[in-house]
N, C-alpha and C positions, 0 to 999 in steps of 0.2 A: 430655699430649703428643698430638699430632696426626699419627697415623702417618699416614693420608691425605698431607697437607699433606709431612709427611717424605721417603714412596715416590717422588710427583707432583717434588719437587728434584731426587733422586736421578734418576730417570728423564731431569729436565732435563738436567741435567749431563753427562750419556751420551748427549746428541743430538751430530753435529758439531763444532761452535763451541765450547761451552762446554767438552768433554773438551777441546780443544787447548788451549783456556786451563789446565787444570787441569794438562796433561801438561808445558806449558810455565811453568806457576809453578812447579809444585813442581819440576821438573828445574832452572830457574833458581835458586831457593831453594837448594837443595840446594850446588850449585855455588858461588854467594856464598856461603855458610854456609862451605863449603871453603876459600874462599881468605881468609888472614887478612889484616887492614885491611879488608876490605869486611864490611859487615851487612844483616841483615834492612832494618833501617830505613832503611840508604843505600839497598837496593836496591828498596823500595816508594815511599820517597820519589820516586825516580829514575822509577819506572812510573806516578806518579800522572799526568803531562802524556799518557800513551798513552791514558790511558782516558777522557779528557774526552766522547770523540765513541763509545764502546762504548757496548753497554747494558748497565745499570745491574747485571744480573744475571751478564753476563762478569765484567765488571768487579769483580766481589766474590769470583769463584771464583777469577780470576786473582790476584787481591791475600792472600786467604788461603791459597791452596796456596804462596804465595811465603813466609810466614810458619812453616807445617808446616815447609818447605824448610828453612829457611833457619838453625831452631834446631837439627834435625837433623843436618843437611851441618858444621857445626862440631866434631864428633866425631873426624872423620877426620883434621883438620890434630891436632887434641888427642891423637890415638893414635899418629900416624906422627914429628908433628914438635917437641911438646911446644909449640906453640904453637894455642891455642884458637880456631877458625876464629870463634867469637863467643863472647861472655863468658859466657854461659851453658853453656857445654865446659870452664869451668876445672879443676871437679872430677873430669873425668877426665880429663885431665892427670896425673893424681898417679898412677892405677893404668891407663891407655891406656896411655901409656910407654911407662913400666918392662915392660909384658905383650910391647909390642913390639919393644922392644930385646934383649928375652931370647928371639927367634925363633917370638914368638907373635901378626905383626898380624895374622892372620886373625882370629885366636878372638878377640883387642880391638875388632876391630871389629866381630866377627859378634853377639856380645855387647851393644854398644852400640846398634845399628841394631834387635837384635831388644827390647832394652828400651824404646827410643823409640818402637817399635811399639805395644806392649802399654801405655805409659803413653797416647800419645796417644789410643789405645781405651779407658782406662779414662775418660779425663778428659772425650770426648766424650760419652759413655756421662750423665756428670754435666750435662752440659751439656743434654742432650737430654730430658733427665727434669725438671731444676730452675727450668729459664732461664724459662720462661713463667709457671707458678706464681709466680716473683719476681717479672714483670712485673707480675702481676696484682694483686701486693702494693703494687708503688712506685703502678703508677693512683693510691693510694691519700694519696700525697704531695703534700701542699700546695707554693707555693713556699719557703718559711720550710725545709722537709724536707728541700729539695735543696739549700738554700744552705748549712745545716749538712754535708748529708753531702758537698758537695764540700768543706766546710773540713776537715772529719775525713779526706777522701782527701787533701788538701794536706800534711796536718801526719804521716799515715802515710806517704806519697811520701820527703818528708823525713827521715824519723825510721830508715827502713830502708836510706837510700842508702850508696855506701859514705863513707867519711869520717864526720865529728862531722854532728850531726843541726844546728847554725849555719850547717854549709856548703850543707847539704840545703834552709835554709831560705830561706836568702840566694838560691838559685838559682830553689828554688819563687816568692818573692818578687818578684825578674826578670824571669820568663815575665811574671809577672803584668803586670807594670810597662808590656813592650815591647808588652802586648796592648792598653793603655789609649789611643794614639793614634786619632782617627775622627771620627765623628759621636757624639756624649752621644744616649744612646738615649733617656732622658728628656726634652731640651728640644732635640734637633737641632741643635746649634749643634756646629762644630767643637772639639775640644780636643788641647792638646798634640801638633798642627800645626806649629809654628813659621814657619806661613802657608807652609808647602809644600804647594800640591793636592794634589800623589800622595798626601800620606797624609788625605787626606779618606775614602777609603775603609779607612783603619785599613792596618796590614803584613798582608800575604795570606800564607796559614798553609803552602803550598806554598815559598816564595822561603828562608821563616825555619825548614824542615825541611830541607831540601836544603844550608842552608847550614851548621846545624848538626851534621849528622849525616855530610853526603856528605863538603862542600869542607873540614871542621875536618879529617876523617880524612885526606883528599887531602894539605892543608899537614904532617900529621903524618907519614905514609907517605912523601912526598917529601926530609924531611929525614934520613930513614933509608933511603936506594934500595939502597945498596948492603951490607946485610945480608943472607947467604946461609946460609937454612936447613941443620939438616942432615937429610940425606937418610935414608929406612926405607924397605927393599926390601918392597916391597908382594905378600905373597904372600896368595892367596884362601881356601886349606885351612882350613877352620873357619870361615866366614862363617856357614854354613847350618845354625842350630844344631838339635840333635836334640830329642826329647821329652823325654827324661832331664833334661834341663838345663832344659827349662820349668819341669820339678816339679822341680827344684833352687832354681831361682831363683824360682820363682813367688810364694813369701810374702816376699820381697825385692821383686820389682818389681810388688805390689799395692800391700805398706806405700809404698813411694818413688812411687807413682802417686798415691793418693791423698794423700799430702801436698805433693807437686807440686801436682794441682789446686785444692786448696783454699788455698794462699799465691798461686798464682795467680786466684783470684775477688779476695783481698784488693786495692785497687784502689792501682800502679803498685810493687808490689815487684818481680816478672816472674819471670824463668826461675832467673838467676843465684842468688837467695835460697835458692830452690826446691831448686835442686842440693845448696844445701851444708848444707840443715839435713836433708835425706834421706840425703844422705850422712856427717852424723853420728850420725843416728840408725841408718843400719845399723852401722856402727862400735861404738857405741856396746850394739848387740845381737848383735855377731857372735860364734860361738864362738871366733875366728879375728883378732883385732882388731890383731895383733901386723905383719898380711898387710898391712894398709891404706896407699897408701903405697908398696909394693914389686911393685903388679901383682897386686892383689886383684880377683877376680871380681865378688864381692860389690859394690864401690867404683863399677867401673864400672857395673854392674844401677842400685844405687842414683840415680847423679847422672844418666844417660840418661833413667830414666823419669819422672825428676820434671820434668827440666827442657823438656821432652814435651808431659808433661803440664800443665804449666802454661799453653799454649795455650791450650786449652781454658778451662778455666778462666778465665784470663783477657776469655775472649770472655762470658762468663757477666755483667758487670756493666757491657760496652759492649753489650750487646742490650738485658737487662733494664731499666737507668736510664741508658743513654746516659754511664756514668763511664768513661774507659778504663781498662782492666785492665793498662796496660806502653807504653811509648812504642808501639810498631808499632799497639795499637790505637784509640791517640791519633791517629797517621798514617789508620787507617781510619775514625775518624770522621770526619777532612776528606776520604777518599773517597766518603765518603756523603754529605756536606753539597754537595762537588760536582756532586753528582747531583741536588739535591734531596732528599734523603731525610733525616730527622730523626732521629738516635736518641734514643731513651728508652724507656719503658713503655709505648706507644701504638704502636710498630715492629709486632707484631706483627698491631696490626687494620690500620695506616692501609702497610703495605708487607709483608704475610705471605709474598711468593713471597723478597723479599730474606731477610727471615732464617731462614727454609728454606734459603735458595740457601747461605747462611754455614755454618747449620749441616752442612748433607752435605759440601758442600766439603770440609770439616777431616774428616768421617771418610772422605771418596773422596781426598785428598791423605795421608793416612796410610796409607791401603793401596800407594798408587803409591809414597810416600815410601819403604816397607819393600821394595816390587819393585823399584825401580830401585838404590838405593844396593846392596842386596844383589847382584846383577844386574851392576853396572856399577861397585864403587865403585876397583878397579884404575884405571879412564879417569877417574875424577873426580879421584881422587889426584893422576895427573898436572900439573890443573891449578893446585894450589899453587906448582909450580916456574916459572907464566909470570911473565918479567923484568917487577917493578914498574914499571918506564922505560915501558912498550907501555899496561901497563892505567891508570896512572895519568889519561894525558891521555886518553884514550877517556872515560872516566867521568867528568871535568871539561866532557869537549864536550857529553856527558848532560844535565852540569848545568845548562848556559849556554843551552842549548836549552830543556831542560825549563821554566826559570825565566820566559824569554824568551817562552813560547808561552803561560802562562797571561792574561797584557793585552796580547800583542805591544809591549811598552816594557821598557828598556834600566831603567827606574828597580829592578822585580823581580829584575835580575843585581845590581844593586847591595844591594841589600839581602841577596843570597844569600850575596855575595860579605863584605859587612859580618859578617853573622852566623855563616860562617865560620871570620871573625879571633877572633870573641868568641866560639865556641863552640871553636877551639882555644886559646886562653889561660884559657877557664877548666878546661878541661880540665888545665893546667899546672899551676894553681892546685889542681889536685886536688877541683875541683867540680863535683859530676855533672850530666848534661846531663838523664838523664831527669826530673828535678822541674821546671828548666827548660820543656822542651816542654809537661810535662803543664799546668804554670801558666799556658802560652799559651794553651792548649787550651779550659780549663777557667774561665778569670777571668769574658769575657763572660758564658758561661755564671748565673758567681755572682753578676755584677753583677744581670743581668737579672732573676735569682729573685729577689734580695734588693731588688729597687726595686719589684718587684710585688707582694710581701708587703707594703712600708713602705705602697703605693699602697691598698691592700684595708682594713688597720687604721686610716688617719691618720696612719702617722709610728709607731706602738706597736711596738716589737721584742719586747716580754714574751714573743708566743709562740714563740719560740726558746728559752724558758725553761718554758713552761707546758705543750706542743704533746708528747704523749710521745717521736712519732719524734725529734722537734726537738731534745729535751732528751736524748737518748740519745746522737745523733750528737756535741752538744754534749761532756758529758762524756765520751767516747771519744774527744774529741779532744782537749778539758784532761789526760787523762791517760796521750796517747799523746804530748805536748808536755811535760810533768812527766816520767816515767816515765827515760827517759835519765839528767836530773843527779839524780833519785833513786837509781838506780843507780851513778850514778857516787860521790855522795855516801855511797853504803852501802861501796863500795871501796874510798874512803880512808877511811873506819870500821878496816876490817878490819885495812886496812895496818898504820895507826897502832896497832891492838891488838894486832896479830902482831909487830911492832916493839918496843912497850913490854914 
C-alpha cells in the first residue's frame, strides 16, 4: 500500500473542483438511490455524456461518489415506504418497515445509514490493503489467463442472477452476441454489418447502457404513473446513534461487512446478493430470530452493511484485472476507456493518480454519504413523493441528449431507444439485465485474449488446460456451470425419497 500515493488523492480531492464533484455525486447518488424506478446505473449512465470534456480525475470522483450514493440513498424509500429505492435495499424492507410503521423511522433509519457507514469503512479498508498486491499478481497473466477468467466471470454472473442460471445464460450470451457487430480485429474486414456504416464501428457502450438501464425503466415506470405510495411520517429522533449501540451492534455489522465485501470482489453478483446472504446469516446467528421480519435491529445492521459494503469490494477486481465487480462498475470501465484509460493490472503503473483518485473517493464519499443523509435525510425523503408524470420525461430528455452528443448522429438514439424495448421485455421475460451488460462489456475483451493466445502458440489452445491459472479458472467455471442441476438433481433425490 502506497500511503504517499493515498494521502497525495486525498489531499486531491479536497482541492476545489474535485470536493464539488464529490459533494455533488454522492448528494446525487443518494437522492436517486431515494427515489424508486431510478438507479445507480441509470444515473451514471445518464452522467457519463457530462464527463467526456472533464478531467479524467473529476470525473472518477464524480462517478464513484454517485455509486456510494446511490446504494446507500435506497434505504430510506425501504424504511419509509416498503419500497426499495434500489434492489439492493430489499432486505431491509422486511425489518425498515415494520420498525417504522410501529413509530420508529428514526431509529430504522439511524441504524441503517450508520451500518452502511461502517460496512462501506470496512470494505474500503479491504480494498486499500489487497487491491495492488492482486494487481501485481494478475501482471502475471498470460492472455489464455484472462480468457478463462472472464469465462469463469460469465458463467458466475449467470449462475447467481436472479431466476434459473438458463435465463442467466441466455442473457450473458446476448451481451455477448450484440457486442459482435464491427470491424474483425484479426483480418479488419467488417462483420455482421448488414452493410450498415454506422455499425462499422461496432454499438457504442454508452447508447446500449442508457437504453438498457434508463429508457427499459422509463417504459416501465410510465406504465405504472399512477401508483401512490403510502406515506411514513418522517420523524429524525434516533438517527444519531449512541456508542452503546456501536458495541451492540458491532459483531453484527463487522460479520455483514465483511461478507458484503468479499461477494462483492466475486465478479457481477453485486450488492443485492450481498444483503441477503448477511442477512441470513445474522438470522441465522441471532439470539432473537423469532424478531426477523417484524422490525428487527439486527435485520436491518445486517443487509445495510453488506450491501455497502459490497462497493468496495466490487471495485477490487475492476482495478486489479480490469473484470467488473457489478453492472455500475461495468458502466465505469466505459468511463475509463472514454478517457483513455485502460483497466487491468498495469492501471496502477501506467495511470497511478486515477486509481488513487478511485480509491479515496469511496472512503471521502462514505464519510459525506453518513453526514449528509444523517443530516438531511427528512428533505431527502421528501423527494420520493415528486409526481412520476414531471421526472419521467426530464430523464428521457437526459437520455436523448446524452446518447445524441456521444457522434452527434440520431443513429446512437436509435440504438438507445432499440435497447430499451429489449431491455424492457426482457425484463418481462424475467431475464436479468446485469449478465446482459456485463457480456457486452466483457466479449471483446475475450475475443481479443483468446486470438492472442491462438496467435502466440499456432492455433494450440492446450494451455487453457495445462497453464495452472488457466486451468483453475477453467474448472471453476465447469463447476460453477455443473453445480446448479447438481443441485437441483440432489432435490428431486430427496423429494422422491421423503415421498416414497
Amino acid at each position: 500500500m502506497d500511503l504517499g500515493a493515498l494521502f497525495t488523492a486525498i489531499g486531491g480531492i479536497l482541492s476545489p473542483v474535485p470536493l464539488l464533484m464529490l459533494f455533488i455525486g454522492t448528494t446525487l447518488g443518494i437522492a436517486v438511490g431515494a427515489i424508486p424506478g431510478l438507479t445507480g446505473a441509470m444515473l451514471i449512465a445518464l452522467t457519463l455524456p457530462l464527463t467526456f470534456y472533464m478531467e479524467p480525475f473529476n470525473a472518477i470522483v464524480l462517478l464513484v461518489s454517485m455509486y456510494v450514493g446511490a446504494i446507500s440513498g435506497g434505504l430510506i424509500t425501504a424504511t419509509l415506504m416498503r419500497m426499495p429505492g434500489t434492489p439492493a435495499a430489499v432486505m431491509t424492507t422486511f425489518d425498515g418497515y415494520p420498525m417504522a410503521r410501529s413509530g420508529r423511522p428514526g431509529r430504522a433509519l439511524g441504524l441503517g445509514i450508520s451500518a452502511s457507514f461502517v460496512g462501506g469503512l470496512i470494505s474500503w479498508a479491504v480494498l486499500v490493503t489487497i487491491t495492488q498486491p492482486l494487481s501485481i499478481l494478475a501482471t502475471r497473466f498470460g492472455p489464455f489467463e484472462y480468457f478463462t477468467l472472464i469465462m469463469m466471470a460469465m458463467v458466475l454472473i449467470a449462475s447467481v442472477s436472479e431466476g434459473s442460471l438458463a435465463k442467466g445464460l441466455i442473457s450473458g450470451l446476448l451481451g455477448m452476441l450484440v457486442s459482435m457487430p464491427g470491424v474483425d480485429p484479426a483480418i479488419g474486414m467488417p462483420r455482421l454489418t448488414f452493410d450498415w456504416y454506422q455499425l462499422n464501428g461496432g454499438l457504442q457502450l454508452l447508447p446500449v447502457l442508457v437504453g438498457t438501464f434508463a429508457v427499459s425503466q422509463i417504459i416501465k415506470d410510465a406504465l405504472d404513473l399512477h401508483s401512490v405510495p403510502q406515506r411514513t411520517e418522517v420523524r429524525t429522533d434516533g438517527v444519531w446513534l449512541k456508542l452503546k449501540d456501536y458495541r451492540r451492534h458491532g459483531v453484527n455489522m463487522i460479520r455483514s461487512s465483511v461478507i458484503g465485501t468479499w461477494i462483492g470482489i466475486l465478479p457481477g453478483i453485486g450488492a443485492s446478493i450481498g444483503s441477503v446472504v448477511a442477512y441470513t446469516t445474522a438470522k441465522n446467528v441471532s439470539h432473537t430470530p423469532e424478531e426477523f421480519g417484524k422490525g428487527s435491529e439486527e435485520g436491518i445492521v445486517a443487509s445495510e452493511a453488506a450491501n455497502n459494503a459490497t462497493v468496495g469490494g466490487a471495485l477490487i477486481p475492476l482495478i486489479a484485472m480490469g473484470i467488473p465487480g457489478s453492472v455500475i462498475d461495468a458502466i465505469l470501465i466505459g468511463a475509463l476507456t472514454i478517457h483513455s484509460i485502460q483497466p487491468g493490472p498495469t492501471l496502477f503503473l501506467t495511470n497511478g493518480d486515477i486509481v488513487w483518485g478511485m480509491i479515496a473517493a469511496c472512503l471521502l464519499a462514505n464519510i459525506l454519504m453518513f453526514v449528509v443523509m444523517s443530516s438531511s435525510v427528512r428533505y431527502i425523503a421528501g423527494l420520493i413523493y415528486l409526481p412520476r408524470s414531471f421526472v419521467l420525461p426530464v430523464v428521457m430528455m437526459f437520455c436523448v441528449i446524452g446518447s445524441y452528443s456521444l457522434n452527434n448522429n440520431m443513429f446512437d438514439v436509435w440504438v438507445m431507444l432499440m435497447f430499451g424495448g429489449l431491455g424492457f421485455l426482457l425484463e418481462k421475460a424475467k431475464i436479468p439485465l446485469g449478465p446482459f451488460v456485463i457480456g457486452f462489456v466483457l466479449a471483446p475483451l475475450a475475443e481479443q485474449k483468446l486470438r492472442s493466445g491462438l496467435m502466440m502458440t499456432a492455433g494450440d489452445i492446450s494451455p487453457v488446460f495445462t497453464r495452472p491459472f488457466s486451468l483453475a479458472f477453467t474448472i471453476a467455471a465447469v463447476v460453477l456451470l455443473v453445480w446448479p442441476f447438481y443441485s437441483d438433481w440432489r432435490r428431486r433425490k430427496r423429494a422422491e425419497a421423503n415421498a416414497s
